[in-house]
N, C-alpha and C positions, 0 to 999 in steps of 0.2 A: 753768434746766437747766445743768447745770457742763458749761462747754466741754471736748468729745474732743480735739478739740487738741494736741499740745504747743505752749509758749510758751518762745521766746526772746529774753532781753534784750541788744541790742546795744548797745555806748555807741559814743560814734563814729559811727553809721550813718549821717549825711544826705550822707556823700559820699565818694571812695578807695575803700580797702581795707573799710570799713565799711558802703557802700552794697552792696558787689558782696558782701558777707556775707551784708547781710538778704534782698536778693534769691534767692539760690541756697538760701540755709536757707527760705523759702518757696516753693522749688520744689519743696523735699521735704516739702512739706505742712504747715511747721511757722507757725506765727501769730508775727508779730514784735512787737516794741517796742523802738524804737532811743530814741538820745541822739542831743541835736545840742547845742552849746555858744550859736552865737550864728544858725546855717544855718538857723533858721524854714523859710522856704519853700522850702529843700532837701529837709530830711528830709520837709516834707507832699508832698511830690514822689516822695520815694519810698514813701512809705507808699500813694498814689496809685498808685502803679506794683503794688504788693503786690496791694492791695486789687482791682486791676483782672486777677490772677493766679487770684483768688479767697479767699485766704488772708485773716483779719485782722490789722490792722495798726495801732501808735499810737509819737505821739512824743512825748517829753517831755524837756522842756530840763534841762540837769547841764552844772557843771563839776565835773568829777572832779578837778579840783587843788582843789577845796572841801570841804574832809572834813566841816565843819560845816554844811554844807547837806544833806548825805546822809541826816539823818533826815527830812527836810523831803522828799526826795524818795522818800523810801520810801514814807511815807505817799501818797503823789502815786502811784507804781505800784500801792500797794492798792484806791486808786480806782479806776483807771484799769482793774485785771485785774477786779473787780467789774461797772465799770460797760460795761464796752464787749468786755470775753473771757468775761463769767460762770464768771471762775475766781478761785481765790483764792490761787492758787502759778504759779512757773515751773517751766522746765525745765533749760531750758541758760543759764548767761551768759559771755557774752565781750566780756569787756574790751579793749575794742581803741582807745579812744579816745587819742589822743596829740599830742604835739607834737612835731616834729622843735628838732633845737639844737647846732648844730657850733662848737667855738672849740678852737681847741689846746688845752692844760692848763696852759700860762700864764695865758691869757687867761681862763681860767675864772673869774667873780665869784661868791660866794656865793649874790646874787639871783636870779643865770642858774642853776647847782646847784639851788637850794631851788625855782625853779619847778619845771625838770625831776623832781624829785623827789616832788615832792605830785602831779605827775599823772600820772607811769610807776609811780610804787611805792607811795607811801603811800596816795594815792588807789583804787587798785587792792585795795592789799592791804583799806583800811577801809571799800571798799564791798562787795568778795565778803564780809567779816564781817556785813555788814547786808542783803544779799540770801541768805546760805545759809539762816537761815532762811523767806525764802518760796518757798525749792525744792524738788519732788516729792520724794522717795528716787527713785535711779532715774537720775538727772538728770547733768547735765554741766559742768563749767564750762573754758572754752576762753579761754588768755591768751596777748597777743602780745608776743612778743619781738623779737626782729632779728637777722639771720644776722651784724651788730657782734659778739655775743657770741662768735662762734668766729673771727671774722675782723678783724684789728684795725686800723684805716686808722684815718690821723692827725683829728683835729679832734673825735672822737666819744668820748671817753673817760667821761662822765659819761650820756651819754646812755647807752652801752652798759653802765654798772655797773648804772644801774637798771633795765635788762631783766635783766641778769646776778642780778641779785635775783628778781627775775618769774621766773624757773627753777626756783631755789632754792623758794621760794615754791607755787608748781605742785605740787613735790613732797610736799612738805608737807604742801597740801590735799589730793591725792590718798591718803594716808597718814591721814588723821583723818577723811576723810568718808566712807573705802571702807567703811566698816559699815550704810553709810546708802545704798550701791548709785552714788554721785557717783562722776562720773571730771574726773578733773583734767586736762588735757595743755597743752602750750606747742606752738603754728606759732612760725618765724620764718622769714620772709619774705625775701629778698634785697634789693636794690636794685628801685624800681618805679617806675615813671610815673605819677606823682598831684602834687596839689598839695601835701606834704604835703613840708614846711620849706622851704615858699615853694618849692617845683616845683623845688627847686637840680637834681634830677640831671635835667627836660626840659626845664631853659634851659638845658644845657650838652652841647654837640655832644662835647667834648673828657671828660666823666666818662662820657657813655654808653658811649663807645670803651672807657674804661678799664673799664666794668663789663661789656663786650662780652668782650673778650679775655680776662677773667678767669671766665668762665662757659663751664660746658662745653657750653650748646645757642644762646651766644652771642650774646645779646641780653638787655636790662637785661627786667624782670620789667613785668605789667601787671597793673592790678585784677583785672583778672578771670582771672589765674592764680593768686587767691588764698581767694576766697570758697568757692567749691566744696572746697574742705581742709577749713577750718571746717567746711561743710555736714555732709560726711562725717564727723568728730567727734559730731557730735547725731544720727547714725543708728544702728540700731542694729547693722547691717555692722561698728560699729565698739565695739562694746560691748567687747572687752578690750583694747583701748589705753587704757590707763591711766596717766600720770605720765611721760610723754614728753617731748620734745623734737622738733617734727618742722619739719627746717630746708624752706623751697620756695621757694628760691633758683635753680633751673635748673642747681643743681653749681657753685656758686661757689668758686673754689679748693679743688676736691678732690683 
């Protein structure tokens, strides 16, 4: 019997800003299947958590800086939405999976760029081309950026071009797939408390201050003032937002 359901795919989910996604997007009834890179017993942790919500749930491993892998894991979610959601499309996907990477633009090496690169942009961009098509009409897709691209603090320059492209990008897909009933939009998120480029901004007493003082409700950002955005994007409260931008940063230098 074909799952009533909607289904969405989270990369990134077994922990952050990606775990507090699949959770709140299965609050609103929707069945997940995240990514996890190397977090095995994280992400089954949260799918446990889903699953125990009542929602179904499944994980399967992606590196999204591996674009050559991506057919290999396509086929891996057709299984997976056959054998364990009795579907054989999604709904929503949000690319959220990432790597933080700070170095001034001196310091920049190629090697550091070309990671950043295959798994904020190219990775992004060449897997929503190999997942659109096993999405409803109808459907969603939800990318993250970072409140870097309006606000420009030193060490982040590379990191911030390739969300700077994710924008770009967003637009775009919501421009060629709006005939198909897709909505495309971009969150960017502020500064947060996750472990997410090595925890730099909760091991540091003296960056929190400075992302305190600069936000207008004065305290750096947490997971879970992020998920629920998302959530909201896949409902259908939110069916004509389309091709946005929506910063949820707490007002960071406005």
């Amino acid at each position: 019997m074909e799952n009533k359901n909607k289904i969405a795919l989270v990369t990134g989910g077994s922990r952050g800003l990606g775990k507090d996604m699949a959770l709140r997007l299965a609050e609103k009834g929707i069945d997940v299947i995240l990514t996890y890179h190397s977090k095995e017993q994280e992400a089954q942790n949260v799918v446990a958590q889903i699953e125990q919500s009542g929602q179904k749930a499944a994980a399967l491993q992606l590196n999204t800086g591996d674009i050559k892998s991506f057919d290999a894991f396509v086929d891996q979610l057709k299984d997976t939405l056959t054998n364990k959601f009795g579907a054989s499309h999604i709904d929503f996907l949000i690319n959220n999976a990432g790597i933080g990477g700070y170095k001034l633009i001196s310091e920049v090496t190629e090697e550091f760029f070309d990671e950043l690169l295959n798994i904020h942009y190219k990775g992004v961009y060449f897997l929503t081309q190999k997942v659109i098509p096993l999405m409803n009409d109808g459907g969603g897709i939800v990318n993250v950026s970072s409140g870097l691209t309006r606000v420009a603090l030193p060490r982040s320059s590379a990191y911030a071009s390739m969300k700077g492209a994710i924008e770009v990008f967003t637009r775009y897909l919501a421009k060629e797939l709006g005939a198909r009933g897709i909505r495309a939009n971009t969150i960017a998120p502020g500064a947060i408390l996750t472990d997410f480029g090595g925890g730099h901004l909760r091991a540091s007493e003296q960056s929190q201050k400075l992302v305190s003082d600069m936000t207008a409700l004065g305290r750096p950002g947490e997971a879970e003032d992020i998920g629920g955005v998302v959530a909201f994007l896949c409902t259908e409260d939110a069916r004509w937002v389309n091709g946005q931008r929506i910063e949820v940063s707490g007002g960071m230098l406005v």
